[in-house]
N, C-alpha and C positions, 0 to 999 in steps of 0.2 A: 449605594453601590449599584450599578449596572450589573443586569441580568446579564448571566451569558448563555448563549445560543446552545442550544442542547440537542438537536438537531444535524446528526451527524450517520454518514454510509461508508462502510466499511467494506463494501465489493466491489472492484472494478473491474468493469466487463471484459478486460486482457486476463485475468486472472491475479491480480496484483491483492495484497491483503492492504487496505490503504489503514487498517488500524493499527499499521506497526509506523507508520509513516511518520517521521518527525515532525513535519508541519502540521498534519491535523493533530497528531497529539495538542501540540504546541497551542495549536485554534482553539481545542477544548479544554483545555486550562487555562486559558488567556494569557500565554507567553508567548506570543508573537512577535513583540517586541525583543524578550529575550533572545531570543532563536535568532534575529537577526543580528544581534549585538554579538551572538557570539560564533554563527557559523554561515549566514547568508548576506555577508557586508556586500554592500551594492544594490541592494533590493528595498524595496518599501513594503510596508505594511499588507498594501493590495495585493502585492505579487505572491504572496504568503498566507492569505484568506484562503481557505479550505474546510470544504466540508462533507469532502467527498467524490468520488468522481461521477455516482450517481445523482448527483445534487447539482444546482445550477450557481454554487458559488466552491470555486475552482482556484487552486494556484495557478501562476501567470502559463505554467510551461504542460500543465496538464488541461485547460481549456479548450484548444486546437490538435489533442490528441486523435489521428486517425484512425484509430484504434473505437476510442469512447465515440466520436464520430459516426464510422460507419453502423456500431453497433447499434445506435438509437435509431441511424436512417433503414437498418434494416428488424428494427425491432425484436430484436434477441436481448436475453439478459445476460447474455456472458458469451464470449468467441464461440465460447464449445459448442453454443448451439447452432450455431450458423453451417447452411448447408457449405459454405467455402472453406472451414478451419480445418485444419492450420492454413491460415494464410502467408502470404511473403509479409507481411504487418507481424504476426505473431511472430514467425523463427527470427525475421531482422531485430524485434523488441526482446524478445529473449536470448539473442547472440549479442546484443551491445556490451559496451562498457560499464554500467551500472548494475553491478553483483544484484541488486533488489530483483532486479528482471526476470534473473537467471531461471525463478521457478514457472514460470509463469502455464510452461505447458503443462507441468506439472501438474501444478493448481487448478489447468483446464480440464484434464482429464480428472480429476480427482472431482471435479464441479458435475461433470457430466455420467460420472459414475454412481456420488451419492446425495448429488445436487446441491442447490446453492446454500439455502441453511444450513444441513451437515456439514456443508465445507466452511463456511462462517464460524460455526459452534469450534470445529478444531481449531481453524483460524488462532480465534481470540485463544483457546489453550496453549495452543506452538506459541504464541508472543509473550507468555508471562515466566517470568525466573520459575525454573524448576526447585529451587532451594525457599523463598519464600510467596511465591504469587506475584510480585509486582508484574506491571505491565510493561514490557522494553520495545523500545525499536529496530527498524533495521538495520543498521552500523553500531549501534550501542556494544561494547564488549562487554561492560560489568555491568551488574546490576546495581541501580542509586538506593535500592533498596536492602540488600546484604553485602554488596559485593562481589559475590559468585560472580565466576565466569558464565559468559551467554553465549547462546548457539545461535547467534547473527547471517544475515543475508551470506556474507563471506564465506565462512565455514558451509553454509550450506549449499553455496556455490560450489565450491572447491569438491565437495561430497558428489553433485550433482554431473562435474565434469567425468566423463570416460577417462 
């Protein structure tokens, strides 16, 4: 049986919690294949290797992030720190289409208030079913674990809009 990679980051420097993310889950479980089979038809393997966005093996569409980009060229761990946030990167990445984004300033201030650990430790709490623990992701609605209803990217969107 091949070892699998255990090696994995769960902060991305937009403020994004990549451990709710379906691909990396999907990386550290070794269902990557499944994941494609059943929601990223069109894609290969490579395009869906992830381990983080602080890590140097990236899905295909989070590698050339301007975002994870500038942050390494200006050597911060997260937007919040940067003498320029909120940048037009931030409010454009958290006004898009992709409910996941929505927190993101959020998450930035919440980074820069009680920093990056404390905001990681709740991270990983906010992603687990409140009714048994399991771990969920972003769009997931039920838990595969009881069933309960989840308080998904959406929901928390919809909460976050005025």
């Amino acid at each position: 049986m091949a070892k699998r990679e255990t090696n994995f980051n769960y902060g991305a420097y937009c403020g994004l919690y990549c451990g709710a993310c379906a691909i990396l889950v999907a990386n550290e479980r070794g269902e990557v294949e499944k994941l494609l089979e059943q929601e990223e038809p069109g894609y290969i393997v490579d395009d869906l290797t992830c381990r983080g966005c602080r890590t140097d093996v990236l899905a295909r569409w989070c590698a050339d992030c301007e975002m994870r980009l500038c942050a390494r060229r200006r050597g911060v761990a997260f937007c919040s720190h940067c003498d320029d946030y909120p940048c037009e990167h931030n409010k454009a990445f958290q006004a898009d289409k992709h409910a996941h984004h929505s927190v993101v300033l959020k998450n930035l201030a919440a980074i820069a208030e009680r920093g990056g650990e404390a905001w990681l430790a709740a991270q990983a709490e906010r992603w687990k079913c409140p009714s048994c623990g399991a771990r969920f992701t972003w769009y997931e609605k039920k838990c595969d674990g009881c069933g309960a209803e989840l308080y998904g990217c959406r929901a928390e969107e919809r909460d976050l809009t005025p």
